[in-house]
C-alpha positions as CSV (number, residue, x, y, z in Angstrom):
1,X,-6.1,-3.6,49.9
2,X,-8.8,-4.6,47.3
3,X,-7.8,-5.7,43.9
4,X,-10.7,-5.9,41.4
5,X,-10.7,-8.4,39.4
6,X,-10.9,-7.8,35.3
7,X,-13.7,-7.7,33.6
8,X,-14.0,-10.6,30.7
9,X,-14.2,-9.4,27.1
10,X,-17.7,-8.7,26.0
11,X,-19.4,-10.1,23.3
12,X,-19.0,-8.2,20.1
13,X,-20.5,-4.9,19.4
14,X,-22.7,-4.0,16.3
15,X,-23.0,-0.6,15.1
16,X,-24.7,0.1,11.3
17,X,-23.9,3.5,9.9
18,X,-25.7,4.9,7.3
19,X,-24.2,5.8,3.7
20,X,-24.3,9.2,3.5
21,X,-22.7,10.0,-0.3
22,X,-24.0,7.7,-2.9
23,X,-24.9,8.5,-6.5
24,X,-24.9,6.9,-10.2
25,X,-21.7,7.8,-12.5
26,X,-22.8,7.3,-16.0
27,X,-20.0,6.5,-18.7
28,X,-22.1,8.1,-22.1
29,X,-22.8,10.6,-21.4
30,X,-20.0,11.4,-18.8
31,X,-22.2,12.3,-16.1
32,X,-23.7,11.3,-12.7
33,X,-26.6,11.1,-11.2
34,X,-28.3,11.0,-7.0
35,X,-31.6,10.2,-7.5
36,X,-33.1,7.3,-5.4
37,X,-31.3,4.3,-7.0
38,X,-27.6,3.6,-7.6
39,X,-27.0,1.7,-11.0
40,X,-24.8,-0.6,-11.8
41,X,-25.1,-1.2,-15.7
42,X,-23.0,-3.4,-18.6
43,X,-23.5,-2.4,-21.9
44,X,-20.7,-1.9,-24.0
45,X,-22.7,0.2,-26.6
46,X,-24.2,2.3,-24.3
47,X,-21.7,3.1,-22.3
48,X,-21.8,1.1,-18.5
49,X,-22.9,2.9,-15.1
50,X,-21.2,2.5,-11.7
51,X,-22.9,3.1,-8.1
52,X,-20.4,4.8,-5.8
53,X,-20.9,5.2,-1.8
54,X,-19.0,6.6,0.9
55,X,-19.7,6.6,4.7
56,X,-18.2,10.4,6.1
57,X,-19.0,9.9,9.8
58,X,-17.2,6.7,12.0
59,X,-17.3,9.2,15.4
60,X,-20.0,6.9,16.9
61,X,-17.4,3.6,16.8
62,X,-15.2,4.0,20.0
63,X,-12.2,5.4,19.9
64,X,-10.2,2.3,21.3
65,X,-12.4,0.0,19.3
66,X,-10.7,-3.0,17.3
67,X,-12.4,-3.5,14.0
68,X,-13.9,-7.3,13.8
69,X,-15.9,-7.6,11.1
70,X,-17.7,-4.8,8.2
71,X,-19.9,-5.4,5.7
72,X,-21.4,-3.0,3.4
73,X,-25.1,-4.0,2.7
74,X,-27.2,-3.0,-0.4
75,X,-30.6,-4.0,-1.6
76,X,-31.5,-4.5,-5.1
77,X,-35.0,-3.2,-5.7
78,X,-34.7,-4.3,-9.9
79,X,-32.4,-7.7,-10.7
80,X,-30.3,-8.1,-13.8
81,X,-31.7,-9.4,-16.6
82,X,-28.9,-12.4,-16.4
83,X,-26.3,-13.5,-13.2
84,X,-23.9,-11.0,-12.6
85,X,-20.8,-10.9,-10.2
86,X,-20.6,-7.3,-8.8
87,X,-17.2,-6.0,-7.0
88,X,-16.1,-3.5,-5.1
89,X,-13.8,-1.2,-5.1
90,X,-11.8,1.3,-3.2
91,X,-12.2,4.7,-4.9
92,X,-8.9,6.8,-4.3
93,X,-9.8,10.3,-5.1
94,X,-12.1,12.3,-3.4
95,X,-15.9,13.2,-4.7
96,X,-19.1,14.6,-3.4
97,X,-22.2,12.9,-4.1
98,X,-23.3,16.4,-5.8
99,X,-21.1,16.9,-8.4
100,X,-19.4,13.4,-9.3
101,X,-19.1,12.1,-12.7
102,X,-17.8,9.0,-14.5
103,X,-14.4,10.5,-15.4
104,X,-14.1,11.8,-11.8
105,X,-13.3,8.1,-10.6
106,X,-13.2,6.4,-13.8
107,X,-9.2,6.5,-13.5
108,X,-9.1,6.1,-9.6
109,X,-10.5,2.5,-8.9
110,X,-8.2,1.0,-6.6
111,X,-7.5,-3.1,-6.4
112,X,-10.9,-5.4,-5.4
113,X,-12.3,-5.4,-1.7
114,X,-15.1,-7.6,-2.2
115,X,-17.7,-9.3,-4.8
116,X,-20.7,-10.7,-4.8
117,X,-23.0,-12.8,-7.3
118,X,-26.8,-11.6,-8.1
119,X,-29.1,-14.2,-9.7
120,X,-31.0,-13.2,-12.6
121,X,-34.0,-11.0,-11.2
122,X,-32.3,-10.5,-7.8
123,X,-34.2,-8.8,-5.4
124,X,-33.0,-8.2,-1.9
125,X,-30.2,-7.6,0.3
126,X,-26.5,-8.4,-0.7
127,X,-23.3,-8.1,1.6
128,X,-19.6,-6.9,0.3
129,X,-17.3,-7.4,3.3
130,X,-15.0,-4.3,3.4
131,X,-13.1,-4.9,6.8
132,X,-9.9,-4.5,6.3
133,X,-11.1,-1.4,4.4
134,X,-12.5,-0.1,7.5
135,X,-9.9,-0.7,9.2
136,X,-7.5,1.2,6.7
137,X,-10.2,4.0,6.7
138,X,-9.9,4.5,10.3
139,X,-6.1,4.5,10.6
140,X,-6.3,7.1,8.0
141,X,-9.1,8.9,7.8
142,X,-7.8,10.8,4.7
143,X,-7.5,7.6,2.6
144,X,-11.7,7.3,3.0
145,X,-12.9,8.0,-0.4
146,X,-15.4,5.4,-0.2
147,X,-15.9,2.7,-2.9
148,X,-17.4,2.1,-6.6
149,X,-19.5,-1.1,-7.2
150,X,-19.1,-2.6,-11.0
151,X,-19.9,-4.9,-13.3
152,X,-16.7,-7.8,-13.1
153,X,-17.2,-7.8,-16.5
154,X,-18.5,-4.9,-18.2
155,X,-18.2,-5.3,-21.7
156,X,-19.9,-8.6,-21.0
157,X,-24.0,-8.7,-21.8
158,X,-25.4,-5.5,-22.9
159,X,-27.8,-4.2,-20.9
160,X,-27.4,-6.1,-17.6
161,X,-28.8,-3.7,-15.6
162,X,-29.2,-3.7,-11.5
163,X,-30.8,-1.3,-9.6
164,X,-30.0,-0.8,-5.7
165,X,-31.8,1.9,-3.0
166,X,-30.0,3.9,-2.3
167,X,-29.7,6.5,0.5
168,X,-33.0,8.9,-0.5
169,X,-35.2,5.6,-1.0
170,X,-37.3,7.2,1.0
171,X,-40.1,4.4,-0.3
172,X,-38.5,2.2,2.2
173,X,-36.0,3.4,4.3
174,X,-35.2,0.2,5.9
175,X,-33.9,-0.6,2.3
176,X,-31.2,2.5,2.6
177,X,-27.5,1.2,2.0
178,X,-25.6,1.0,5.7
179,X,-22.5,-0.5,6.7
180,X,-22.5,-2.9,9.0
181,X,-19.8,-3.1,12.0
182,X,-18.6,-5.4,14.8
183,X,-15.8,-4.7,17.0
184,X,-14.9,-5.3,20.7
185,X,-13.7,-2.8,23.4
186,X,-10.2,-3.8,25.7
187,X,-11.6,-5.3,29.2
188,X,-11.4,-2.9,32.2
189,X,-7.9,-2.7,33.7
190,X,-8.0,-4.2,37.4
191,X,-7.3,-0.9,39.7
192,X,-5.5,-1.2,43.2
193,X,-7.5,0.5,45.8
194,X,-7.1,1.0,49.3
């Protein structure tokens, strides 16, 4: 009778997705935009802007996977004119990258996942860590609306305006928003053979 021993846990497993709905949703006029940028603006006279992004396709993560860590990475490709602190949002209705608008998630911002700071002039990459929204995402599947990134304070300075590649910067795709994952798989079972 041979007994095989377990295998030991594996290091952790990355796997980046790509953001496949993203657009800009524009407060005056009520409107949105998919070009290649997502905005994030505050300007009270204006009206502000608000980048929103969804992943639709976690079939590549293993089924008995256990979520470690995600992050949601973006890179600015124009700073704000002054610091900002931007946070992020679960969005609890659905939308299409196609036809969303301010007033279709205006009203369905759900409580803070993550922020993050930009310097004045930022360019480069930022992280939001959205795990436990991940996590919530895959136990439900229906509850993956995606999020909205905004201004913490958007009646703050007018104008502040970021701007963020989004998933047709074809310029650089390397710069393309993509969530980042790491989880770990359950060690092989030891099997009785004989």
């Amino acid at each position: 009778t041979l007994l095989t021993a377990p295998t030991a846990l594996a290091a952790p497993s990355t796997l980046t997705l790509p953001i496949a709905e993203d657009a800009t949703v524009i407060e005056i006029p009520d409107s949105g935009s998919n070009g290649t940028i997502v905005r994030v603006q505050s300007s009270g006279f204006i009206g502000n802007q608000r980048a929103v992004l969804k992943v639709t396709d976690f079939s590549t993560l293993p089924a008995n996977a256990t979520v470690l860590d995600a992050d949601l990475k973006l890179n600015s490709v124009a700073g704000p004119a002054a610091d900002r602190t931007y946070d992020l949002h679960q969005i609890t209705t659905a939308w299409t990258e196609s036809t969303v608008t301010w007033s279709t998630v205006s009203g369905a911002v759900g409580s803070l996942s993550s922020s993050s700071t930009v310097g004045t002039g930022f360019l480069g990459e930022k992280t939001w860590d959205v795990t436990s929204d991940v996590i919530a995402f895959l136990a439900t599947p229906a509850s993956n609306n995606g999020w909205v990134l905004k201004d913490n304070a958007e009646s703050g300075v007018a104008g502040a305006v970021s701007d963020w590649a989004s998933s047709e910067y074809v310029i650089n795709p390397d710069l393309q928003p993509r969530l980042v994952i790491q989880y770990n798989t359950p060690p092989v079972t030891p099997v009785l053979t004989r």
